[in-house]
C-alpha positions in Angstrom: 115.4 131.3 65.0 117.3 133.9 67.1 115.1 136.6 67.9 112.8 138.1 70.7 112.2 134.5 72.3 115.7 133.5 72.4 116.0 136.4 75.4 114.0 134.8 77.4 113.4 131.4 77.2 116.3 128.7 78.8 116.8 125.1 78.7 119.0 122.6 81.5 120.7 121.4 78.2 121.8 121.7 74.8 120.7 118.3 74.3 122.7 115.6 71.8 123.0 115.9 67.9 120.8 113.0 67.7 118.2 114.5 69.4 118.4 117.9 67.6 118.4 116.7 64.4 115.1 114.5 65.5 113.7 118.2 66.3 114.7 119.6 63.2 113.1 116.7 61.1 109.7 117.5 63.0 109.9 121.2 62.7 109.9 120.9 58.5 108.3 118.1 58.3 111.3 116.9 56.2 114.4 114.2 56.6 116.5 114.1 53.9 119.8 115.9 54.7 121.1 115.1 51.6 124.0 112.6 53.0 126.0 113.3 56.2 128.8 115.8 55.5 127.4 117.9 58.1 127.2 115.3 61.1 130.8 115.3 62.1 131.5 118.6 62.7 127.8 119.2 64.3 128.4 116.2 66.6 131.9 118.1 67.3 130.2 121.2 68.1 127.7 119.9 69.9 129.7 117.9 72.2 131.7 120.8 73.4 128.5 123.1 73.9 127.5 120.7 76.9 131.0 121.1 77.8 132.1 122.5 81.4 134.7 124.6 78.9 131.4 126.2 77.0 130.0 127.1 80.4 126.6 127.8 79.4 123.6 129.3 81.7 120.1 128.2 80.8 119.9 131.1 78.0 123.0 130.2 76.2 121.5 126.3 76.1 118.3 127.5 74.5 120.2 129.9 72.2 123.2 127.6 71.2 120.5 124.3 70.4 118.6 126.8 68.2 121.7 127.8 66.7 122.4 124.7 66.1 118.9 123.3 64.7 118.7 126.3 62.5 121.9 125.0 60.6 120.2 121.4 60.0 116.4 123.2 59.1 118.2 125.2 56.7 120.1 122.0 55.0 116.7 120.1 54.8 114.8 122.8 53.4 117.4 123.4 50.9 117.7 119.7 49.9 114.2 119.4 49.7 114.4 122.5 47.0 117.6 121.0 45.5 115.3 117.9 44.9 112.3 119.8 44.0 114.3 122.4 41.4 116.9 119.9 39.7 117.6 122.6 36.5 119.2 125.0 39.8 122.2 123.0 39.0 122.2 124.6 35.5 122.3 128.4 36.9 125.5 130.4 36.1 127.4 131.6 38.6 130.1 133.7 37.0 132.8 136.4 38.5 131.0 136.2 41.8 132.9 139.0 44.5 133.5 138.2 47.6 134.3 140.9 50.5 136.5 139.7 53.1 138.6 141.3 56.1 139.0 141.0 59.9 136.1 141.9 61.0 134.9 145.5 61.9 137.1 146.6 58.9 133.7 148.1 56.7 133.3 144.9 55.6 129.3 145.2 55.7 129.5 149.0 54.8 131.4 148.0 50.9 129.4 144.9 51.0 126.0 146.9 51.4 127.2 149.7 48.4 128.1 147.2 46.0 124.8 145.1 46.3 123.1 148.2 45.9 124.0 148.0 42.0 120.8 146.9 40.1 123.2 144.4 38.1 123.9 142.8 41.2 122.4 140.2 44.1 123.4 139.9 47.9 121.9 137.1 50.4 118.9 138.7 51.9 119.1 137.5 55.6 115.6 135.4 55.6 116.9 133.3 52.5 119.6 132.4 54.2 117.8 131.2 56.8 115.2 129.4 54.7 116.7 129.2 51.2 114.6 129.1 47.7 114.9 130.9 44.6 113.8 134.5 45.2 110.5 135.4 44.8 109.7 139.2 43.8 109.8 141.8 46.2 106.6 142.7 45.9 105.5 139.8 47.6 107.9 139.4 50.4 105.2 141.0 52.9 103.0 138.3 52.2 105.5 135.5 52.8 104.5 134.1 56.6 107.9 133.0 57.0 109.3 136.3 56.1 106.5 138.5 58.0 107.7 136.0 60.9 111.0 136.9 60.6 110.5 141.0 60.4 108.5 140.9 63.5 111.5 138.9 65.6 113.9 141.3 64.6 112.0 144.3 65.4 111.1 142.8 69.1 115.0 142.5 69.3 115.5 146.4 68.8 112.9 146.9 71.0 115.0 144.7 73.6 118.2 145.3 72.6 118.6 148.6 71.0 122.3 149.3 71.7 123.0 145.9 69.8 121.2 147.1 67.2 123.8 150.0 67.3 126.9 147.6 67.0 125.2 145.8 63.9 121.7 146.3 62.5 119.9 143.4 61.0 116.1 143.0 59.5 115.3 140.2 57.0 115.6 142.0 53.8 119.2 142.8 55.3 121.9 141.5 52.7 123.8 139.2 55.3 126.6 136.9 55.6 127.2 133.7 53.9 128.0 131.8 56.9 125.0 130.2 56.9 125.1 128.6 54.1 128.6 127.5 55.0 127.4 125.9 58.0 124.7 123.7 56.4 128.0 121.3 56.2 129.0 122.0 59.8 131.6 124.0 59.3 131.5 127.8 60.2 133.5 129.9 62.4 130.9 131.9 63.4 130.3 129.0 66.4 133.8 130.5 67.8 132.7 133.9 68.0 129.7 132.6 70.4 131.2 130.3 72.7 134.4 128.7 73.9 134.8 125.4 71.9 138.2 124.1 72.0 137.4 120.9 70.6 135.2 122.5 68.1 138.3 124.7 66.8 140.8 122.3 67.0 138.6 119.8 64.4 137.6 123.1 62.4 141.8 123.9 62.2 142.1 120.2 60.8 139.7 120.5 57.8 139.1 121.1 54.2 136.3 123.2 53.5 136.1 122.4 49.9 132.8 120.5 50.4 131.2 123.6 51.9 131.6 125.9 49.3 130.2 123.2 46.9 127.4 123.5 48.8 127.1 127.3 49.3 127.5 127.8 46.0 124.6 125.0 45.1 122.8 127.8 47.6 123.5 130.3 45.2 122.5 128.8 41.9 118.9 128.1 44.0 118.4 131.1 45.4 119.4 133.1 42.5 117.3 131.1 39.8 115.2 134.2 39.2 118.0 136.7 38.8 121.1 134.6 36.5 121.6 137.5 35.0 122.9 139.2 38.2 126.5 139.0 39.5 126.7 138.0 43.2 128.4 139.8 46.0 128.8 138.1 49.0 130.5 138.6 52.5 132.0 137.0 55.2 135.4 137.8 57.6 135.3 133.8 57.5 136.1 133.4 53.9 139.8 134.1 54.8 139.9 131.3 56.9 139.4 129.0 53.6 140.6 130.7 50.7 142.1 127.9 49.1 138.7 126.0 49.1 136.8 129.0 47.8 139.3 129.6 44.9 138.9 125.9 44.0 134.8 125.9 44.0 134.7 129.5 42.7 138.2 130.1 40.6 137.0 132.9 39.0 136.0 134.9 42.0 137.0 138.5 42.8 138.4 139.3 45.9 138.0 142.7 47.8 140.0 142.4 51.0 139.5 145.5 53.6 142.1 147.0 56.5 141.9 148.0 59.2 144.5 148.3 62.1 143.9 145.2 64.0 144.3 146.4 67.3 140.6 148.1 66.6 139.2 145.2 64.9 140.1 142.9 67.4 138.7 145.1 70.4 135.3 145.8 68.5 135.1 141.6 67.6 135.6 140.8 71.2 133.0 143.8 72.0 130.7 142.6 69.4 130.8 138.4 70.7 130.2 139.5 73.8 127.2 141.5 73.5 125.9 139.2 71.3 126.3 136.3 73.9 126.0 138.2 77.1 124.4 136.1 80.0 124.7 132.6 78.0 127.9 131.4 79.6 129.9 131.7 82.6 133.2 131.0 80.9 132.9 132.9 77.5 133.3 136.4 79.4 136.1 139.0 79.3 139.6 137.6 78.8 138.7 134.3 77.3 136.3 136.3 74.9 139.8 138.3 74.4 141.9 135.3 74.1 139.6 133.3 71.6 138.9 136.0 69.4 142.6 136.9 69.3 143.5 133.6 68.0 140.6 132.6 66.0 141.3 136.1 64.0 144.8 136.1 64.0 144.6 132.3 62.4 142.8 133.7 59.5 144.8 136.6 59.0 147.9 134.2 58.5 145.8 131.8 56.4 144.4 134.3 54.0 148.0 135.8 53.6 149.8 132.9 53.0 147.1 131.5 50.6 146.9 134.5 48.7 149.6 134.8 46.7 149.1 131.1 45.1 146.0 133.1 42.8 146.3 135.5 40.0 146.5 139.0 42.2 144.4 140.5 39.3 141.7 138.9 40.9 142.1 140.7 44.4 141.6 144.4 45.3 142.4 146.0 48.6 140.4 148.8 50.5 141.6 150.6 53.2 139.3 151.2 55.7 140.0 155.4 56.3 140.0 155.2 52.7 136.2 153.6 52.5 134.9 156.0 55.1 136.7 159.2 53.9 135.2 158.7 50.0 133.0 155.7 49.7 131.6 156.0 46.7 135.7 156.8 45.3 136.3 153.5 46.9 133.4 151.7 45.5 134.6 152.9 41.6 138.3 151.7 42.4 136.9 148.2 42.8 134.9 148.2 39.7 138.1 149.5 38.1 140.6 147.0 39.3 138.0 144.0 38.2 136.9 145.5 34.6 133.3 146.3 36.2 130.7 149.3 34.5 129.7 151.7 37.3 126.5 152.8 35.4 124.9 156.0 36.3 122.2 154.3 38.0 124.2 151.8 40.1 126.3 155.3 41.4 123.1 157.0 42.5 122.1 153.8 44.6 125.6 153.3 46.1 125.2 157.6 46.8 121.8 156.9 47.9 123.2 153.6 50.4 125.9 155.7 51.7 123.4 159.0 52.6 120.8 156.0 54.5 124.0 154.4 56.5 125.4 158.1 57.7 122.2 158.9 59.6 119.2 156.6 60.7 118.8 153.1 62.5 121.8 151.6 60.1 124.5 153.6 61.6 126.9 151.9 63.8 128.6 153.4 67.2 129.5 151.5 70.3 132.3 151.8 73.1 134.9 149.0 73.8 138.4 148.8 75.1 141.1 145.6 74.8 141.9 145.5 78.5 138.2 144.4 79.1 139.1 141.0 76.9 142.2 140.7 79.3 144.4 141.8 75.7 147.3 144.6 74.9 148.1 146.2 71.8 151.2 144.4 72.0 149.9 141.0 72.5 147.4 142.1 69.3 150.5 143.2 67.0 152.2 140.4 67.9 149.6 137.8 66.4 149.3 139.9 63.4 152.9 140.5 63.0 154.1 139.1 59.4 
């Protein structure tokens, strides 16, 4: 898993599909990967990471393969529980909300105030790594895998304090869905890490109907204990695939956030490249810029044009000035808009969120400027112009 190790260990090579998968299957112990809907796009990606184009150094070979393995441990652990916990298929899953947005629009921030509501869930980030239905709290501390987890991402602050500024992350974090989404290979988080043309032209080409199947088969297991909870999930990625997350999940709420893009593009191209820095000689400065500018600007369009084929009851809109300016206004707009009860308890959590994210470890602040990504405002504007 990416953590404290992944600084400084290196390999020659990514290595081939074949033989990551091998390592996966001897890390769990497992090899059932539930059929091969993953393989193609894995072999894709894979293919292109030990590509002259990706340009990796030794550390961006060991990072990328773990990457990489990661997405096949967390499919065979999660088969294995499928297998193990057939009634998960019976779980409800109803009105789940999904926050979406270019990212660096406060997607986290809303995400992080409405999971704080006691009648909701979120993905904690070590059950999306190794999914299972989720135990109590209480006995998190005790979990080796968990405990494992905590004390990577604590190293990681220690070495990397300033990325901890741009986005903090421990394991009870509520994260991003993307990894469940990748457990079928396809995930555009890979393009924020790397240039992969190959990779992104196949990912352009496909339906991601079979991945949301999947991620929300994630869901019903992990939320066994909790069916009474409403989900709220997040990912800038969903926009990229709205049409197959309407048609796994049609009775999903939407909160979309803005933001001008000229600052969310800057800050995503500041974000990949502090998250990546020293793993390729390629994915620096204006090819960071020019990726980042067309794999956001592409989802932008998508989500836009695919929007207004769904009932717009469904979808809310925050402003980002909006969310900073009066979060916990914001927060009762979108319970408004979707019919939701802000109870008096879930508005002194979401007060309680807010006062933690304003001062402490949680709150974000880092420096970054488009000309350093090789981009202009008006080349930005231009790819978002509708």
């Amino acid at each position: 898993m990416s953590g404290a190790n992944v600084m400084t260990r290196e390999r020659a090579d990514v290595g081939s599909y074949d033989d990551i998968a091998a390592a996966a299957v001897r890390t769990t112990g497992l090899d059932d990967f539930g059929g091969d809907a993953h393989e193609e796009g894995l072999r894709v990606l894979v293919e292109d990471l030990n590509s002259p184009e990706a340009g990796l150094t030794g550390r961006g070979n060991y990072f990328q393969r773990s990457e990489v393995k990661s997405a096949l441990v967390g499919r065979l652990l999660t088969q294995a529980q499928f297998t193990a916990l057939p009634q998960h298929a019976d779980v409800p899953l109803e009105r789940p909300v999904f926050v979406m947005g270019l990212p660096r629009t406060g997607t986290t921030a809303l995400h992080r105030l409405l999971v704080s509501d006691p009648a909701h869930q979120g993905l904690e980030m070590w059950l999306t790594q190794f999914p299972q239905p989720r135990p109590p709290r209480a006995t998190w501390e005790a979990d080796p895998v968990f405990a494992a987890m905590q004390e990577a991402f604590s190293a990681h602050h220690v070495e990397d304090p300033e990325y901890m500024g741009i986005h903090y992350m421990d394991a009870t974090s509520v994260e991003e869905c993307w990894r469940l989404l990748r457990q079928t290979g396809k995930s555009n988080s890979y393009e924020s890490l790397a240039n992969l043309p190959r990779y992104t032209d196949w990912l352009r080409g496909q339906d991601w109907t079979d991945a949301y199947a999947r991620h929300r088969q994630n869901l019903q297991l992990i939320g066994m204990n909790d069916p009474e909870k409403r989900w709220v999930l997040k990912n800038p990625s969903h926009m990229t695939a709205l049409d197959a997350l309407m048609s796994v999940y049609p009775d999903a709420l939407v909160v979309y956030t803005h933001r001008d893009p000229v600052t969310c593009i800057a800050s995503s191209c500041s974000l990949s490249a502090a998250t990546t820095a020293g793993h390729s000689d390629t994915f620096v400065g204006g090819v960071v810029g020019h990726t980042q500018l067309d794999l956001w600007s592409r989802a932008f369009h998508a989500f836009h044009d695919a929007r207004p084929r769904y009932d717009q009851s469904q979808f809310v809109d925050v402003d980002f000035a909006d969310l900073q300016g009066d979060p916990l206004g914001t927060v009762r707009g979108v319970y408004e808009a979707f019919g939701m009860t802000l109870t008096t308890e879930a508005e002194a959590r979401v007060r309680e969120i807010d006062a933690e994210a304003r001062s402490g470890h949680a709150r974000p602040s880092h420096q970054y400027s488009l000309k350093d990504y090789g981009l202009t405002e008006t080349r930005v504007r231009d790819a978002f112009a509708r």
